[in-house]
N, C-alpha and C positions, 0 to 999 in steps of 0.2 A: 348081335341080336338087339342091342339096346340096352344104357342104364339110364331108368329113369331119373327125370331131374327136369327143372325147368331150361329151356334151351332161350339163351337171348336173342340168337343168333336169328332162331328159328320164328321169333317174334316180329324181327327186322323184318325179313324177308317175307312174311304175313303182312305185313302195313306196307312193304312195297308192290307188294300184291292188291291188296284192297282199295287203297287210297285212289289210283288209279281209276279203278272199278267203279268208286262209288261218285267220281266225279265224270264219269263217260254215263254214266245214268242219267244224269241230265243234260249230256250232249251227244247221244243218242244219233246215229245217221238217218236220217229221212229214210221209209219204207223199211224198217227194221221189224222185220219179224218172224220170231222163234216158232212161231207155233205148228210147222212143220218140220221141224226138226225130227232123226229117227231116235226112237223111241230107246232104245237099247243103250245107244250112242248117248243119251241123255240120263238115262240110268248109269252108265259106267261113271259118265264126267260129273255126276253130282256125289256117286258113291266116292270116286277117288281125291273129289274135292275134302268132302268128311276127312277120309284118314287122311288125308296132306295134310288138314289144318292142324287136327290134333297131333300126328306125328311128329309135324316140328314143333311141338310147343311142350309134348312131355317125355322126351328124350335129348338129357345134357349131350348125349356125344356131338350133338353139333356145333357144341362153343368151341373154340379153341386152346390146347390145352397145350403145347409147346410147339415150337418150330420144326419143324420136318418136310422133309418133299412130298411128305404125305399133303400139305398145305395147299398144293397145289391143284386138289379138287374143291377145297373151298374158294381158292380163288377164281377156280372155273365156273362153280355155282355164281358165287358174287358177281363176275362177269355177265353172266347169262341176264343175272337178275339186272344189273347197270343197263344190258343192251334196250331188255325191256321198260325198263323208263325210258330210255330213249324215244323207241318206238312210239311209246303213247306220247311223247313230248309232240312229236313232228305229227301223228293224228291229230291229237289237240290242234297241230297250227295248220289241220288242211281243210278243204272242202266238206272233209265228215262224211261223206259219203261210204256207200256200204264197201264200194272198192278199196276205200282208206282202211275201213276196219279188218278186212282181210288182207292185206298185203306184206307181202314181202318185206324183208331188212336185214339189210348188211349179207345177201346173199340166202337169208334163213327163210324158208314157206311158211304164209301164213304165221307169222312172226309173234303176235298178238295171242296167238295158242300155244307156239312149239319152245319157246322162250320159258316162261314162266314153266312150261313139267321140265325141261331140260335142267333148267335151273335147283328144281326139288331132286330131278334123279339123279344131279350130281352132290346135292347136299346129303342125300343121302348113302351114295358111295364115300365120300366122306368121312362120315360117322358110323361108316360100317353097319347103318342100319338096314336092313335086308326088307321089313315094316316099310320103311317112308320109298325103298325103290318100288315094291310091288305097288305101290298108291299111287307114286308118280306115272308108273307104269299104265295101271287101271285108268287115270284122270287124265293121260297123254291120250290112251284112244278113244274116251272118250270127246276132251274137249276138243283135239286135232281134226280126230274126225267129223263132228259137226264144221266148225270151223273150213274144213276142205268141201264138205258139203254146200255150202254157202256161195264159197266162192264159185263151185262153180255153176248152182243157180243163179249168180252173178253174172256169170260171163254166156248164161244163155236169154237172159233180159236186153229186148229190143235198146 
């Protein structure tokens, strides 16, 4: 269920998160705009944003506490989370276009959404927290889903 405690881990993974974010705020792709986004889908992904944030940050189980092949979902998490720097790396050095900001990586849809909850719902199988899966859970459909929405108001733009 969760023992609270400050998680570092879960801190990381929060400014791999943000940093990101708050540097595509001013590189922005030309014609970007939210404001037909569905309504629901924006309720879920701001709700699930809330518990992701605070669940990795007030639940120790996601430091690491000894070696086990249990490990091996935080390396999957970590993973996830690496892929997505990546992601934003190669955004950063494209066109910025709304196409760039939906796309694909290393095989994964809309990379730029599905990245970053994957990443949370493996940190939180992890740390056996059942809290940060449901949130990841909640914030996967709703960010994904906008996010797929997008794209394909994209791909019906002359």
């Amino acid at each position: 269920m969760g023992n609270l405690g400050f998680s570092y881990v879960g801190l990381v993974f929060l400014l791999m998160l943000i940093i990101p974010n708050l540097i595509w705020a001013r590189n922005q792709p030309q014609k970007h705009d939210s404001s037909n986004e569905n309504r629901v889908l924006a309720a879920l992904e701001r709700t699930g944003q809330a518990f992701v944030t605070v669940g990795v940050l007030i639940f120790s189980d996601f430091n690491p506490h000894q070696l086990s092949a249990w490990e091996i979902w935080l390396l999957a998490a970590a993973a996830s989370m690496v892929l997505y720097e990546c992601w934003w790396v190669r955004y950063f050095k494209s066109e910025k276009e709304l196409k760039d900001l939906y796309s694909g990586f290393c095989g994964i849809p809309v990379a730029g959404a599905t990245l970053p909850v994957l990443a949370f719902f493996l940190l939180g199988v992890y740390g056996k927290v059942v809290w940060l899966i449901i949130a990841a859970v909640i914030f996967g459909i709703g960010h994904i889903g906008i996010h797929l929405q997008h794209q394909k108001d994209i791909a019906r733009m002359p």
